[in-house]
N, C-alpha and C positions, 0 to 999 in steps of 0.2 A: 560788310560784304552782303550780298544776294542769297538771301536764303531759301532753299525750295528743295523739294525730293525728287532726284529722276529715278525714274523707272522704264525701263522698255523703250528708252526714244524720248519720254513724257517729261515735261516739267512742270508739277507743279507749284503756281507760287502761294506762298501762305508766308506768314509772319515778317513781313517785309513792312518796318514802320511808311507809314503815305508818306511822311516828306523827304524820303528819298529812294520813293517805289521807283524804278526805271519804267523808261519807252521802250514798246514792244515795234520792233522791226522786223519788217515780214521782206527779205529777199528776193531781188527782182526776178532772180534764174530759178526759185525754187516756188513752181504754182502750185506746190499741195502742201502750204503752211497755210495754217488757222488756229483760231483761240478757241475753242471750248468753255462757254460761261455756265458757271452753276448759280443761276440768281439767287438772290435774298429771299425774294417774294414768287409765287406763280406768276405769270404774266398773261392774265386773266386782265387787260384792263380798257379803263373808259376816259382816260387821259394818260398822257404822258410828255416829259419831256427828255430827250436824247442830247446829251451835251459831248465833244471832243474834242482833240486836239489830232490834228494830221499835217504830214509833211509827204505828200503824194511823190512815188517817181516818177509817172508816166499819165497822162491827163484821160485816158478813156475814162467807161463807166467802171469802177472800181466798189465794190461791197464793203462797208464798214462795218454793219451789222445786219447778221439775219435769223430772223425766228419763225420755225420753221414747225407744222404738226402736222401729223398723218394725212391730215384732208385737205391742205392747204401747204406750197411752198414756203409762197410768201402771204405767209401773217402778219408781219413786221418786216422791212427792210431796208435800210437807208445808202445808195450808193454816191460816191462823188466820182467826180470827173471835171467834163468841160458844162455838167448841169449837176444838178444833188436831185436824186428820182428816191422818192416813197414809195412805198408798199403798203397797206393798211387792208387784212383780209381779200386779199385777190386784185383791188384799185389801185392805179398807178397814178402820180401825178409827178410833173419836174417843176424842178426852179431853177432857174438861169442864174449862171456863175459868173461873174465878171473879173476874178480873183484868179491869179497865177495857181495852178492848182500846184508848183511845185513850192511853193511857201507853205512854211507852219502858219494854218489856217483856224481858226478857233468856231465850231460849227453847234449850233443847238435847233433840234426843232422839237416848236410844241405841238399839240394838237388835242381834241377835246370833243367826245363823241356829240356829244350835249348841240356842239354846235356846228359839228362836222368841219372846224377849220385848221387848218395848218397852216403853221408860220416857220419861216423859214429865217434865223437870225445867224449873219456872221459876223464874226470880229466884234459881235457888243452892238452888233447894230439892223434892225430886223426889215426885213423885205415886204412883199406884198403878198399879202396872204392868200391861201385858195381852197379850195374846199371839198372835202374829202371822207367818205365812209360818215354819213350823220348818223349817229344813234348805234353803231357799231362798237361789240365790245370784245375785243380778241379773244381769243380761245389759250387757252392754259392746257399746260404738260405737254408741249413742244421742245423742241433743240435749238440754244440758242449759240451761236457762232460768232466769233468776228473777225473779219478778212478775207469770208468766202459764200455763198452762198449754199443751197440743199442739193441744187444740181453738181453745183462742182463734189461736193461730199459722195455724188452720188457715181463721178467718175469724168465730169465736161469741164472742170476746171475754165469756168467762165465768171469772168467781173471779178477775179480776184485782186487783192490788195496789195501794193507794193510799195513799201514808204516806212514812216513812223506814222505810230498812233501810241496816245496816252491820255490822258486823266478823260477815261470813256467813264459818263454816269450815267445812268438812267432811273428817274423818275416815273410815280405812278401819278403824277399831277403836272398842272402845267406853271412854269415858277413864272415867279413875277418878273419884271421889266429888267428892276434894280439888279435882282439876284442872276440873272443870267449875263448883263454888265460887269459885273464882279467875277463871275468869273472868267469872260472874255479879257479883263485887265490883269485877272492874276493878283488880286487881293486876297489875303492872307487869312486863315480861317475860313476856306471854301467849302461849301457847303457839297455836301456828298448822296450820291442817289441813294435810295431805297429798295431798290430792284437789283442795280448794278452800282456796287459802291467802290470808286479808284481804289487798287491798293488794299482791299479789304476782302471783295467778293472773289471766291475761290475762281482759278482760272487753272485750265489747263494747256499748256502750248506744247503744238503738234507741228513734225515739215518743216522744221527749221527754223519755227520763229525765236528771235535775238533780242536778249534785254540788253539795251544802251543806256546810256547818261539820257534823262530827262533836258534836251533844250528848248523847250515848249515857250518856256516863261523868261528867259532870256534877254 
């Protein structure tokens, strides 16, 4: 069974073993559902890599995740749609989608102050990379979200998420080739972020978001 404490509207989820944590489904009729993440780690950082699974309703720009601090909306934030758009301290970049955004899609992006580049890999297999905030190190003790952005939190209810999403990770480094392959295949013993770990890192779901059966991996 789904184990978690509601309170006041709130769920959240804790002690739910990973290999049969569910997908979090955020409803198409209800645009004031979002996740509330409490990371592992601050998210103070100079690489990262962002890995998930989604199964989109509707193909605009959509927010997967947003990190968000007093001085800055967007610090962090990654949307799909008919492109997948970055956010990296105030700069924007997109990468072109060529992918049914109504399919469960398996999506990672790295990126690496060091070198200012972002890479954009789906399905196990990486795109053309581009290049973004060099030397920039995000800012720590912001609010981190997933399936909506700081504006919408703040009442505009825009770019929000409607679909499934699951095995969301976030890394403070940028993984290697093999390791991000593994787990666009869904190889067994997957490796789990540091920041944001499936299944692990405390989450709170707000608005109606709905734990379903995991078909990700399928």
């Amino acid at each position: 069974c789904l184990a978690g404490n509601v309170t006041a509207g709130f769920l959240v989820i804790s002690g739910i073993k990973s290999s049969t944590f569910p997908s979090f489904y955020f409803p198409v009729e209800n645009i004031e559902s979002f996740v509330n993440v409490h990371p592992l780690h601050d998210m103070s950082l100079q690489a990262f890599t962002f890995c998930f699974w989604t199964k989109a309703q509707h193909a605009g720009s959509q927010t997967v995740l947003s990190y968000s601090t007093q001085e800055r909306d967007n610090e962090l934030v990654l949307t799909v749609g008919t492109d997948v758009g970055l956010w990296i301290g105030g700069h924007f970049i997109s990468f072109p989608l060529y992918h049914k955004a109504q399919d469960w899609l398996h999506y990672c992006m790295a990126w690496a102050s060091w070198s200012g580049t972002a890479s954009l890999w789906l399905n196990g297999a990486v795109g053309k990379a581009k290049s973004i905030q060099k030397g920039y190190v995000s800012q720590a003790g912001g609010t981190l979200v997933l399936g909506k952005d700081r504006d919408t939190l703040l009442g505009t209810f825009s770019n929000g998420f409607a679909g499934w999403m699951t095995h969301v990770n976030l890394w403070s480094q940028v993984l290697s080739p093999a390791d991000i392959r593994a787990l666009a295949l869904c190889k067994p013993g997957q490796l789990k972020g540091d920041i944001i770990a499936w299944g692990e890192t405390p989450m709170t779901l707000l608005g109606g978001v709905v734990l379903e059966p995991d078909t990700s991996c399928q």
